[in-house]
C-alpha positions as CSV (number, residue, x, y, z in Angstrom):
1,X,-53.6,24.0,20.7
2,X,-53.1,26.4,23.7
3,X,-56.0,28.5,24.7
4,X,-55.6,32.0,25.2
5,X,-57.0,34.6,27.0
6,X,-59.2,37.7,26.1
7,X,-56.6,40.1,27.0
8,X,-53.9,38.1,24.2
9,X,-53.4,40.4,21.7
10,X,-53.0,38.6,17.8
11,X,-50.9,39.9,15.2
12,X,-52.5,39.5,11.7
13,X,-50.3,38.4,8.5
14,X,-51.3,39.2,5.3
15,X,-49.8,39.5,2.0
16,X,-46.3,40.0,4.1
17,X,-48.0,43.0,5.7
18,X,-49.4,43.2,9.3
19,X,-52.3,44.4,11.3
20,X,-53.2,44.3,14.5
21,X,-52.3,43.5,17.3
22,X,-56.2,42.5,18.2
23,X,-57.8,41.1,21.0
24,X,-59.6,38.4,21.1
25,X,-63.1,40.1,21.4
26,X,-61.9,42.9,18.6
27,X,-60.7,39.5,16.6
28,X,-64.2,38.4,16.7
29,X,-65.7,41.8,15.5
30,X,-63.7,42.1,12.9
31,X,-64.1,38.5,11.6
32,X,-67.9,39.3,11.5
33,X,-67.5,42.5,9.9
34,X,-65.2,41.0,6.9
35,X,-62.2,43.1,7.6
36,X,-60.3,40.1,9.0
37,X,-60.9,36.8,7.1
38,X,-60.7,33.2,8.7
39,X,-58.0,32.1,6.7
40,X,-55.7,34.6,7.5
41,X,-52.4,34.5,9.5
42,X,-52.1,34.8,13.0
43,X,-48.6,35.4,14.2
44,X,-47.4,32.4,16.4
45,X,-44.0,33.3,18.1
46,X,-44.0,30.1,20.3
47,X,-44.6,27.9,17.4
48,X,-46.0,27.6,13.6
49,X,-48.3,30.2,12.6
50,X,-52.0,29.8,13.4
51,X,-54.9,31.1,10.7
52,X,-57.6,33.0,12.4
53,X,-60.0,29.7,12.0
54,X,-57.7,27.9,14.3
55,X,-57.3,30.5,17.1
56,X,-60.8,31.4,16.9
57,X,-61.9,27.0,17.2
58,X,-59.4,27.2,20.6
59,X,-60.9,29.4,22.1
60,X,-64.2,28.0,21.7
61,X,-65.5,32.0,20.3
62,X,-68.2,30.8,17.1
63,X,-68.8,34.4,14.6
64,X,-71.5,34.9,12.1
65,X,-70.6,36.9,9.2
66,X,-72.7,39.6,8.8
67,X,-74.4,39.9,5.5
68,X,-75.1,43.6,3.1
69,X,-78.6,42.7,3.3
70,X,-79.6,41.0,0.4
71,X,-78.7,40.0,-3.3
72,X,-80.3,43.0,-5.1
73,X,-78.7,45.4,-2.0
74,X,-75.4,43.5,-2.4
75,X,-75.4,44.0,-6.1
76,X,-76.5,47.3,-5.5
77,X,-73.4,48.1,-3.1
78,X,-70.7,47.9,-5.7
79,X,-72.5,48.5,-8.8
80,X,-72.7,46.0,-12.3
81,X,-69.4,47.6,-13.6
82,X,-68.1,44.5,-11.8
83,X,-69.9,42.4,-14.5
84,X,-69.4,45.0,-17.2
85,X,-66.4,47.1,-16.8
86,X,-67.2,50.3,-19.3
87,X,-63.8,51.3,-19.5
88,X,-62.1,47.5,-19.5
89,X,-64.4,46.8,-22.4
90,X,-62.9,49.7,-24.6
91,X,-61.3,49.0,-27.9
92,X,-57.9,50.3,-26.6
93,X,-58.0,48.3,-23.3
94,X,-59.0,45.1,-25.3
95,X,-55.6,46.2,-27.6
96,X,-53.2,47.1,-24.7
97,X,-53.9,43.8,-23.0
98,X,-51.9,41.5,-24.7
99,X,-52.7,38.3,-22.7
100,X,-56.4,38.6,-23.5
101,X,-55.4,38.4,-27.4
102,X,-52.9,35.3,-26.3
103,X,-55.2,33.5,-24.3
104,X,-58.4,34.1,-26.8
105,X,-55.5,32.8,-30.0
106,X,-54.7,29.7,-28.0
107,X,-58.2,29.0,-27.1
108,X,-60.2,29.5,-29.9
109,X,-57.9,29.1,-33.0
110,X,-58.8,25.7,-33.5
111,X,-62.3,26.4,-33.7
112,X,-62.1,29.3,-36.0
113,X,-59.7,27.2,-37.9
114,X,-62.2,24.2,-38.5
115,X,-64.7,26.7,-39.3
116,X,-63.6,28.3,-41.8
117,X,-61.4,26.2,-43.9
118,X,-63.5,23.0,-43.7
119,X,-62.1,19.5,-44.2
120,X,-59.1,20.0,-46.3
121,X,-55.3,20.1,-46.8
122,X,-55.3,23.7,-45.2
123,X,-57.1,22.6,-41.9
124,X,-54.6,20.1,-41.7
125,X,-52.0,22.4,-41.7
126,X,-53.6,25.2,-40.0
127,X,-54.1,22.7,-37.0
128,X,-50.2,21.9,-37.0
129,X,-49.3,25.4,-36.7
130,X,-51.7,26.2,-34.0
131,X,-49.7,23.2,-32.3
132,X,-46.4,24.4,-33.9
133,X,-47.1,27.9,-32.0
134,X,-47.6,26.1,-28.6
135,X,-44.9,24.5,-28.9
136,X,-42.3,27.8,-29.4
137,X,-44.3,29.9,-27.3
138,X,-43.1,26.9,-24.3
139,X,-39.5,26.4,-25.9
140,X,-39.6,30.5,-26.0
141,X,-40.1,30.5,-22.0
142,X,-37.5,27.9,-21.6
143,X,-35.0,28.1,-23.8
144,X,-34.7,31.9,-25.3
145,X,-32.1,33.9,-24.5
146,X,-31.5,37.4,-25.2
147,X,-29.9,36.5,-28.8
148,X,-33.5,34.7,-30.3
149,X,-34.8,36.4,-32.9
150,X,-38.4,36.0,-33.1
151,X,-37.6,36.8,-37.4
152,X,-35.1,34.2,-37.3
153,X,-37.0,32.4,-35.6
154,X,-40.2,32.0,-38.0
155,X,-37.9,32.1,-41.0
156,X,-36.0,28.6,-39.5
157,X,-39.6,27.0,-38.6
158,X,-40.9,27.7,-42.9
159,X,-37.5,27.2,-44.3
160,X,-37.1,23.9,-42.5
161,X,-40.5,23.4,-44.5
162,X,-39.6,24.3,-47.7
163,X,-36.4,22.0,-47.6
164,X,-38.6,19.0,-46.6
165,X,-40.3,19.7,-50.1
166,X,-37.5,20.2,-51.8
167,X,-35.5,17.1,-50.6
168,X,-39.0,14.9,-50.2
169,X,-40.7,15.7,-53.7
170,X,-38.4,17.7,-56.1
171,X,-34.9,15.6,-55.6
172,X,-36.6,13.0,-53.9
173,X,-33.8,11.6,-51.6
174,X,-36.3,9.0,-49.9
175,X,-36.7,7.2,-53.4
176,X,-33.4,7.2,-54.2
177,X,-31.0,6.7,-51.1
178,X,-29.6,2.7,-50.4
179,X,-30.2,2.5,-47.2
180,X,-33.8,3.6,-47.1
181,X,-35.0,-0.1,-49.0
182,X,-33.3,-1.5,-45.1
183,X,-36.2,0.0,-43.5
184,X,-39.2,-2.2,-45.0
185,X,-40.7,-3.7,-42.1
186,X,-39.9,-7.3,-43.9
187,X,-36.1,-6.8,-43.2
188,X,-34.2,-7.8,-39.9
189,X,-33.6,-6.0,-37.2
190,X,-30.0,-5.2,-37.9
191,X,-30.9,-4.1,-41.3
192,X,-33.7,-1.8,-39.9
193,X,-31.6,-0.2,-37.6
194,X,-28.6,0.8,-40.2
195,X,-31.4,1.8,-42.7
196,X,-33.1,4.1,-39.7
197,X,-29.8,5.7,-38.1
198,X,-27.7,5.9,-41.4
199,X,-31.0,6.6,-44.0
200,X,-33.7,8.2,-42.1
201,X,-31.7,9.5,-39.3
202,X,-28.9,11.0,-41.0
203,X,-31.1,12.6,-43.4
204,X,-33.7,14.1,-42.1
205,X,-31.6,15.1,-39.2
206,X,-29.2,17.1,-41.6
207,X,-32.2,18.8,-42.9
208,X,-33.5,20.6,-39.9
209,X,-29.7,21.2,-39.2
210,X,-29.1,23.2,-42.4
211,X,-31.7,26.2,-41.5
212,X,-30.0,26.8,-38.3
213,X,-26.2,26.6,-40.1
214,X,-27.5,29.2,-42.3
215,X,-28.4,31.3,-39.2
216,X,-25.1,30.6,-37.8
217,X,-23.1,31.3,-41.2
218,X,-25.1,35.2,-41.4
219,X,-24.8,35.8,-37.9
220,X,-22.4,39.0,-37.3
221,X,-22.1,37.7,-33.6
222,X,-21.1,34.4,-31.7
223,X,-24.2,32.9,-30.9
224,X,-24.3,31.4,-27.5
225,X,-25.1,27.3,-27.4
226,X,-28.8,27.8,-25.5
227,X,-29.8,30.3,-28.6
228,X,-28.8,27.8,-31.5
229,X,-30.3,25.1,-29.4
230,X,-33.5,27.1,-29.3
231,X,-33.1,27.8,-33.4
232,X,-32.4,23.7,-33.6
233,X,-35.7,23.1,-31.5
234,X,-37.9,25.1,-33.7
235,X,-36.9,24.0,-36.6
236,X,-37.8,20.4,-35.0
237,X,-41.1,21.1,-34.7
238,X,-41.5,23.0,-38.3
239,X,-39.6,19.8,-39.5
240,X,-42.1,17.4,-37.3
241,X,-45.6,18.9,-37.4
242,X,-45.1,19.1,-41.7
243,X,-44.3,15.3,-41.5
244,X,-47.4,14.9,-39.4
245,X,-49.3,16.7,-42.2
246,X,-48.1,14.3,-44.7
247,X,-48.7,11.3,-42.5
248,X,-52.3,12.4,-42.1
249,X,-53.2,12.7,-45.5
250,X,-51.8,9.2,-46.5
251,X,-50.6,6.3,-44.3
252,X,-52.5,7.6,-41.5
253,X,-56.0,7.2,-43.4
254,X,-55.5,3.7,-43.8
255,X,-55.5,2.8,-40.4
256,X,-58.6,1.7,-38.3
257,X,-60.4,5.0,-37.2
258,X,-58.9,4.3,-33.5
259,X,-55.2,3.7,-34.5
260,X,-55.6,6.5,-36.8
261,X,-57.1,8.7,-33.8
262,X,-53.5,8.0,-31.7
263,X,-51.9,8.6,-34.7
264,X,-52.9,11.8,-35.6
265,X,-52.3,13.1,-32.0
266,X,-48.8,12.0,-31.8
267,X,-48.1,13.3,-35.0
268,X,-49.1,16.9,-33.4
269,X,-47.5,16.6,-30.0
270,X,-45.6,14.0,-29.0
271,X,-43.4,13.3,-32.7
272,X,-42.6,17.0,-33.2
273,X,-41.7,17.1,-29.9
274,X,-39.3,14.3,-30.8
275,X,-38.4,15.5,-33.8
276,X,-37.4,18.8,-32.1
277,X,-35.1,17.2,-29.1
278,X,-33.3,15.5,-31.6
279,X,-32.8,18.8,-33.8
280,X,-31.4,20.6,-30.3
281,X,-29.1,18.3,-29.3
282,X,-27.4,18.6,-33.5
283,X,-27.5,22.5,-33.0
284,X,-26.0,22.4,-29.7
285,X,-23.1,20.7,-31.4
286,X,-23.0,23.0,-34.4
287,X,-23.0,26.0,-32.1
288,X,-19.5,24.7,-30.8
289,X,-18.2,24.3,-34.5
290,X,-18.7,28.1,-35.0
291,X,-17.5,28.6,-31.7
292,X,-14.4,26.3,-31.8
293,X,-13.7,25.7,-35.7
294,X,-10.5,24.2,-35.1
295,X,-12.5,21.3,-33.8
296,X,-15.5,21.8,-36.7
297,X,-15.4,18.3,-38.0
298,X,-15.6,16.3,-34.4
299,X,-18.3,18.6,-33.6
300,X,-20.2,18.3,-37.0
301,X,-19.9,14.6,-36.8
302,X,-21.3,14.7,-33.0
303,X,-24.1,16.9,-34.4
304,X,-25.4,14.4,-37.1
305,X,-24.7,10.9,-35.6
306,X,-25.5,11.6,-32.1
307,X,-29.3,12.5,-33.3
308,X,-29.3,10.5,-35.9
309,X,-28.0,7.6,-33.2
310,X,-31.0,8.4,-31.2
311,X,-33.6,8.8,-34.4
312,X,-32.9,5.4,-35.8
313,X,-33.2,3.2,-32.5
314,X,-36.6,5.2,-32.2
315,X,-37.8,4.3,-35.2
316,X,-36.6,1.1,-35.2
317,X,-37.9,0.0,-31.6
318,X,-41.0,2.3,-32.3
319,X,-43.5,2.4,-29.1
320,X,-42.0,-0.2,-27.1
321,X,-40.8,0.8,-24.0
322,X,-37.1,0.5,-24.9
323,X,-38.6,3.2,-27.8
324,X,-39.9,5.4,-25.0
325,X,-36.4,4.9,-23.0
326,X,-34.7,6.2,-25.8
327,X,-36.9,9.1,-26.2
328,X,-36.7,9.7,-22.8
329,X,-33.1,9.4,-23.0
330,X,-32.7,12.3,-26.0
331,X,-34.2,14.5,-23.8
332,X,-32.1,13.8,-20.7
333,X,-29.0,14.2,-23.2
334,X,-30.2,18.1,-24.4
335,X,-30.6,18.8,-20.7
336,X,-26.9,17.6,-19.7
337,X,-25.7,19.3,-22.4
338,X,-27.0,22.8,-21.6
339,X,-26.3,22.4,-18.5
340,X,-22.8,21.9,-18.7
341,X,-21.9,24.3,-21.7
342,X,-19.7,26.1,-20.0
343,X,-17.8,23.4,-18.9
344,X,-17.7,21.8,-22.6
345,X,-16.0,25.3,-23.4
346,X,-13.5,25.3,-21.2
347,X,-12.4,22.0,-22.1
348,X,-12.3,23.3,-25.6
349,X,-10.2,26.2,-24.8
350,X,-7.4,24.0,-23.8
């Protein structure tokens, strides 16, 4: 580093704003007084910029910061309404600031949550939607568009629900489909793997397809591929965290307490997650059946098999890594496919 002399004048850079030009005496002065701090930016024409540390080290110059006398003096000098902001602590100011009320919901809902509803079928639930809303509060920064209803939205996430009840319990398609007996764990592989893609996959893929075809069948507008895709996603996770539920309260309490740990963590993050991929990549499809119906049927098949391709090696495979490459693989498939929609609609128009 090249030494300069007392008579070079610096140029300070902060926050794209400058000060100066100082020499190097003035430098000093300032540094000790706190109006220029070490780690700013000196300007460095003849090479990369310098901080104020460095130029000061060169030229061999040592500061001592001065100090407001001491702690009580210091406190003294700007007053506690640092620590307790009178206004900032207002009612309305608590109101207006909407990240305060995001940040407090995200951080202590769980908490409350256990508190007050206790061991039950309702703190399982309340759990999964407190992971439900993380999940579409991220899929809301990356996916929305101007289009997303946040209505629309909540009424695809419970409706998904309530068609997991209906189809599970009241008509119970599980109990009474012929490919489902192909996914015992007893059965070959091949069997497995048409009872999970053409049984499981199929089903439950249709299922968190049909809330979103219902958004698609009332809309008054085309709706763009990325806002069906982010309809499709939600309605994964409602779909996924509501299986995770049911998993929790049964299969999952008859495993060993560390199986059934990882187990119930999945079934909140990872598996919903999952679950939601899967449910993109069919609405992504059905969004170009409304938007090309003379080609509805090639894209309602892609919509269910695709998924449902991708569901049933999952399940069969499970947590292998060829599992995990699949997964992985789902979501590399959404991203493709957003990112060449428009270029999948021009194809479409010839």
């Amino acid at each position: 580093m090249v030494q300069r002399s007392q008579k070079t004048a610096f140029l300070i850079l902060r926050d794209g704003h400058k000060h100066g030009p100082y020499d190097l005496s003035t430098l000093k002065v300032y540094v000790e007084q706190g109006a220029v701090l070490m780690q700013d930016t000196v300007d460095n024409p003849h090479g990369a910029p310098l901080s104020v540390r460095d130029v000061l080290k060169s030229n061999s110059v040592k500061v001592k910061i001065e100090k407001n006398g001491n702690i009580l003096k210091q406190v003294k000098s700007f007053g506690v309404d640092l620590l307790l902001p009178k206004k900032a602590l207002s009612i309305a100011s608590l109101r207006a600031d909407q990240r305060l009320l995001m940040v407090a919901v995200i951080g202590l809902a769980p908490a409350f949550l256990i508190k007050f509803t206790g061991s039950s079928v309702i703190t399982f639930y309340a759990i999964a939607l407190y992971f439900s809303m993380i999940w579409g509060l991220f899929y809301y920064s990356v996916f929305s568009t101007t289009q997303v209803s946040k209505k629309k939205s909540l009424l695809v996430f419970f409706l998904t629900q309530v068609l997991i009840v209906v189809f599970v319990y009241v008509i119970p398609i599980p109990n009474i489909h012929p490919l489902y007996s192909l996914t015992e764990p007893e059965a070959n592989l091949i069997s497995r793997l048409v009872g999970f893609v053409f049984g499981v996959g199929v089903f439950e893929e249709f299922v968190k397809l049909l809330p979103v075809y219902l958004i698609l069948r009332k809309s008054s507008v085309p709706l763009k591929p990325q806002t069906v895709v982010f309809y499709g996603l939600i309605s994964g996770i409602g779909f996924g965290v509501f299986e995770g539920v049911i998993y929790q309260l049964t299969l999952n309490k008859e495993l060993d307490y560390q199986s059934s740990f990882f187990m119930n963590i999945a079934r909140l993050t990872s598996l919903p997650f999952l679950h939601s991929i899967w449910a993109g990549i069919s609405s992504y499809f059905l969004a170009f059946a409304f938007l090309y119906p003379k080609n509805r049927q090639a894209m309602w098949s892609f919509a269910i098999l695709i998924p449902a391709l991708l569901h049933g090696l999952y399940n069969t495979l499970g947590w292998s890594i060829p599992g995990l490459v699949i997964s992985y693989l789902g979501v590399t498939l959404l991203v493709i496919y957003l990112q060449n929609a428009k270029g999948f609609q021009r194809k479409m128009l010839k």
